[in-house]
Steps between C-alpha positions, in 0.01 A plus 500: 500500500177535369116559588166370373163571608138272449260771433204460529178680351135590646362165400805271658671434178894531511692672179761184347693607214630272237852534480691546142770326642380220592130465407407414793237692734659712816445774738616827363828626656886500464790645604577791736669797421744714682259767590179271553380404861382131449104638531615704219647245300233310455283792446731611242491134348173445478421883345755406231408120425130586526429858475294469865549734769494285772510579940669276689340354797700246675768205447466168338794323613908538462628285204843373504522094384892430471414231229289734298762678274409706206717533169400772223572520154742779545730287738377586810444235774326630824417288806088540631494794742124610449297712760112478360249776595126461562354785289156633382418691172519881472453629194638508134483345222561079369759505258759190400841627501811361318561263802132342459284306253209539652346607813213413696259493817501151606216323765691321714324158440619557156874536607557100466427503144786753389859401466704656827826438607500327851651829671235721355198199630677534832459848527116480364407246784658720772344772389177274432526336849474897662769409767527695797851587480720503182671181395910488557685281300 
């Protein structure tokens, strides 16, 4: 299982990082931990991917596309199970970490220009499209 959150900062912008893995753009988060709430995963995440503190302030949507199966260099294959937050800046400090080649506040009319995979898109137009109740799927 794992958690993500589109933050977002004073002026609208939302915080993509550029993934080392892949090189492509995504919403901070990862994996949960055995002592993390999900809130707390993704603050966790998104403190060490970024260096932000961030609050979290409601739910995105609930992840989980069967066909959507992830394999990592080390070996591991996971199957999407993703719960992404809605979350605002708090405080710290921008910093890439070892997970990240760059990070960034993004407009979001400037979010079509930037390579995405489809699930992270998805989760940017929910989010985008301010739905009154999460999305399930």
């Amino acid at each position: 299982m794992a958690a993500s959150a589109v933050v977002t900062d004073d002026q609208g912008r939302i915080l993509l990082q550029r993934r080392a893995d892949s090189g492509r753009w995504a919403l901070p988060g990862g994996g949960m931990e055995m002592t993390d709430s999900l809130p707390g995963t993704a603050v966790r995440e998104v403190r060490e991917e970024t260096g932000l503190d961030i609050e979290v302030t409601g739910l995105v949507g609930i992840y989980t596309d069967p066909r959507h199966v992830i394999a990592y260099s080390d070996g591991e294959v996971r199957r999407q199970f993703n719960v992404c937050f809605r979350a605002r800046l708090a405080g710290g400090t921008l910093a890439v970490s070892d997970e990240s080649l760059e990070l960034r506040w993004v407009a979001p009319d400037e979010l079509d220009g930037l390579d995405l995979h489809h699930t992270q898109r998805l989760r940017l137009r929910h989010f985008l499209e301010d739905r009154p109740a999460p999305y399930l799927g």
